[in-house]
Each structure stands twice: as structure tokens, then as C-alpha cells.
C-alpha positions in Angstrom: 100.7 102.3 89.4 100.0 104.0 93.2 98.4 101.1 95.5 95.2 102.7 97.2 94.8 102.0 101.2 91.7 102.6 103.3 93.1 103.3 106.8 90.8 102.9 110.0 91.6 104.3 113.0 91.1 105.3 117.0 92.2 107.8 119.4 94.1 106.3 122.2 93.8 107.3 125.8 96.5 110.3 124.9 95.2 110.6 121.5 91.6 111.9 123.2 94.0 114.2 125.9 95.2 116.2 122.8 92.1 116.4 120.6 92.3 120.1 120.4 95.7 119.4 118.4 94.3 117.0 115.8 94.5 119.4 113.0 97.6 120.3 114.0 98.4 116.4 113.9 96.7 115.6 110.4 99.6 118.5 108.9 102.0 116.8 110.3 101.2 113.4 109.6 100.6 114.5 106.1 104.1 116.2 106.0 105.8 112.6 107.3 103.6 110.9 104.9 105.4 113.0 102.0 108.7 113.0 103.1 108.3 108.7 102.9 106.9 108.4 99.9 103.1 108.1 100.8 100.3 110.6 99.1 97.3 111.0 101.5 94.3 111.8 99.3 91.8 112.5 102.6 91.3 112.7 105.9 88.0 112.4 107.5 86.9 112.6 110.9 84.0 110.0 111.0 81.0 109.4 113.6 80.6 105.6 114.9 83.2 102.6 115.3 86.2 104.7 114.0 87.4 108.0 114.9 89.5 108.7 111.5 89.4 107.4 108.4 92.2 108.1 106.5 92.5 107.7 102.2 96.7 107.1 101.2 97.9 106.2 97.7 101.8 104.6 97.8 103.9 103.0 95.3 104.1 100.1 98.1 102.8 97.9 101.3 106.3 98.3 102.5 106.1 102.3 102.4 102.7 102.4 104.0 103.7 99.7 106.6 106.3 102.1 107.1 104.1 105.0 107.3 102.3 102.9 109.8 104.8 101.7 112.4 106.1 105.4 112.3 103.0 106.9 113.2 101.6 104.3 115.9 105.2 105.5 117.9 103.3 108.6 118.1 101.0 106.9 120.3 97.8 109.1 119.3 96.1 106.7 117.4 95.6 103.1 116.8 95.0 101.8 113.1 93.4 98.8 111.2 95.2 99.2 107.5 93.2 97.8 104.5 94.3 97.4 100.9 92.5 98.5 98.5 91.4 97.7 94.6 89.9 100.4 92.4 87.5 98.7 90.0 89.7 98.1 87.2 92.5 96.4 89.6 89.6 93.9 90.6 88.4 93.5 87.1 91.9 92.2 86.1 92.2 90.4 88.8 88.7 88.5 88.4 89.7 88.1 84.9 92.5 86.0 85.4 90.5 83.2 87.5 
């Protein structure tokens, strides 16, 4: 079973120099993404405390931690990562207790 991840994120200092380049970017990070093992469902551009939101599915933490690390060298972006439960992962869970 793929582990959902809600990822939150801002442009850094750089990040804001290239903005022109961000779709460019969102490829790319989708490409690396692939290539490690990590599906990324969406990408949104959002209004408000976060610049990005982004939507992965993995079959691990350790991938997406991966993902993670790997993309922060970029420097264009810092990121908040937050696991997610789909409603039947948190009815099993609850259901256990």
C-alpha cells in the first residue's frame, strides 16, 4: 500500500530570483521524484502561509525523506513534510485502540 504525504513548502531567497523557472522546476522535480521511487499526484501553487503545496504517494518515509534531502540541496525551496492517513488507514488505526 503507497503512504500519502502532504508536503508544505516556501521559496527561499534564490527560489523567489528564479520564479520565472518554477514550471520548469515542478518537471524536473517530478522527473527526480520518479526516478526514486516517489509518485507526485499534484502540485499546487497556493496563496497565504505556503508558496507550494505539493501531494506525493511512496512506498516509504525513507523514499520521501530521500526525495526530501535531495531536493532542499537544490536550495529553491524550503519544506515542512507531513504524513498522511486516507480515511480507511485512520479507521484501522482507531479501531485498534
Amino acid at each position: 500500500m503507497m503512504t500519502h504525504y502532504v508536503i508544505l513548502a516556501n521559496f527561499t531567497a534564490k527560489g523567489f530570483r528564479a520564479v520565472k523557472d518554477t514550471g520548469n522546476r515542478a518537471q524536473v522535480f517530478r522527473s527526480m521524484a520518479q526516478k526514486m521511487g516517489v509518485t507526485v499526484k499534484n502540485i499546487f501553487w497556493t496563496l497565504g502561509r505556503y508558496d507550494v503545496v505539493l501531494i506525493l504517494e511512496a512506498p516509504s518515509d525513507e523514499k520521501v525523506a530521500g526525495l526530501m534531502m535531495k531536493l532542499g540541496t537544490l536550495g529553491n525551496l524550503t519544506t515542512q513534510t507531513l504524513r498522511a492517513f486516507t480515511e480507511e488507514q485512520i479507521e484501522s488505526l482507531i479501531s485498534k485502540l
